[in-house]
C-alpha positions as CSV (number, residue, x, y, z in Angstrom):
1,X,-25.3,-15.2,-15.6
2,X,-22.9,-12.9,-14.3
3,X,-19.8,-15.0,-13.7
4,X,-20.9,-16.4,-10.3
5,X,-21.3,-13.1,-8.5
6,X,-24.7,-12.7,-6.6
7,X,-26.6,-9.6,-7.2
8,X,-27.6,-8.6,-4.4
9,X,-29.9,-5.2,-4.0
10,X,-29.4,-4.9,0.0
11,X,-27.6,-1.7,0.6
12,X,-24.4,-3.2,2.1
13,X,-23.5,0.4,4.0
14,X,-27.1,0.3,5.8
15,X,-26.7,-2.9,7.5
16,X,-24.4,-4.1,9.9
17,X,-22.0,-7.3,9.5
18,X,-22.1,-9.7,12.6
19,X,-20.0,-12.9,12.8
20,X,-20.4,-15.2,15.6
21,X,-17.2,-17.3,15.9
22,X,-19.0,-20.2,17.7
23,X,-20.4,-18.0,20.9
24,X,-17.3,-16.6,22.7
25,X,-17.2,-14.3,20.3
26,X,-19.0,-11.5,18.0
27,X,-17.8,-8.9,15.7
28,X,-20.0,-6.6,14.7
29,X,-18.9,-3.9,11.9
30,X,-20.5,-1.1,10.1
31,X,-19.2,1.3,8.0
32,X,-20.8,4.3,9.4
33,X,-19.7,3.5,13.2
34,X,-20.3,1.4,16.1
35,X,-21.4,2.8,19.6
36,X,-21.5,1.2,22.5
37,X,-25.0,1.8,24.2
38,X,-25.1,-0.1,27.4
39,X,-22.4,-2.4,28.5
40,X,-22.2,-4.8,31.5
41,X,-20.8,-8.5,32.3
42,X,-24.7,-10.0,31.1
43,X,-25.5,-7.4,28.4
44,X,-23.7,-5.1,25.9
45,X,-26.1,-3.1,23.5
46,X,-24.8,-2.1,20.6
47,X,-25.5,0.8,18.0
48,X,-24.7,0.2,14.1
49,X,-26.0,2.8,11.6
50,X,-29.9,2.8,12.2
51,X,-29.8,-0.9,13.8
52,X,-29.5,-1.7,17.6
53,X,-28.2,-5.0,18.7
54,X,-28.6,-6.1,22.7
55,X,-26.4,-9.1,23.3
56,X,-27.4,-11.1,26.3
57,X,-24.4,-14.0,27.7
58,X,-22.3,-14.2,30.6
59,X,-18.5,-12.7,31.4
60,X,-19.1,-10.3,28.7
61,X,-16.5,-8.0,27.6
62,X,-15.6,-6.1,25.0
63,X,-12.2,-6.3,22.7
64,X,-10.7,-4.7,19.8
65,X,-13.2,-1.5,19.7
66,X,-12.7,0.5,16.8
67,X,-14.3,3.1,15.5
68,X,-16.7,1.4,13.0
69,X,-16.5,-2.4,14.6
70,X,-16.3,-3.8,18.1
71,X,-15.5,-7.5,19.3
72,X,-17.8,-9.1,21.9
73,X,-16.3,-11.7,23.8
74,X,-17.7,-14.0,26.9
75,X,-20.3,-16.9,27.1
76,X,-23.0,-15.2,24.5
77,X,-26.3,-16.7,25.2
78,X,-28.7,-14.6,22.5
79,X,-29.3,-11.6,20.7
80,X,-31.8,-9.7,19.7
81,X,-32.5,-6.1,17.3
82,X,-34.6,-3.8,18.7
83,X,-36.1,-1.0,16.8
């Protein structure tokens, strides 16, 4: 046992963090940087590291962009990755 941490083998740097707070809102960080791809009031794509993130909804809008995170906001309906 090692005291209650998991060991986890995922490179954490690799692979982007998204939290959905309910689905007004998505964060989505990663330490090497976030870039905005395509962006529109029904569908924001996203870049993280390798990954790409489309994020379909309504009244979409983006908040609190930073250099390695970005803050979706609006009535999110999915989400997908695409390779």
């Amino acid at each position: 046992m090692n005291g209650g941490k998991l060991n986890n083998s995922v490179n954490k740097a690799s692979v982007p963090q998204i939290e959905f707070y309910g689905r007004d809102q998505v964060t989505v960080e990663d330490c090497c940087g976030v870039d905005i791809l395509e962006y529109d009031t029904e569908t924001i794509k996203v870049s993280a590291g390798r990954h790409r993130i489309r994020f379909y909804g309504r009244e979409l809008n983006l908040k609190n962009l930073l250099p390695t995170s970005v803050r979706i906001c609006g009535k999110v309906s999915s989400f997908e990755f695409e390779e």
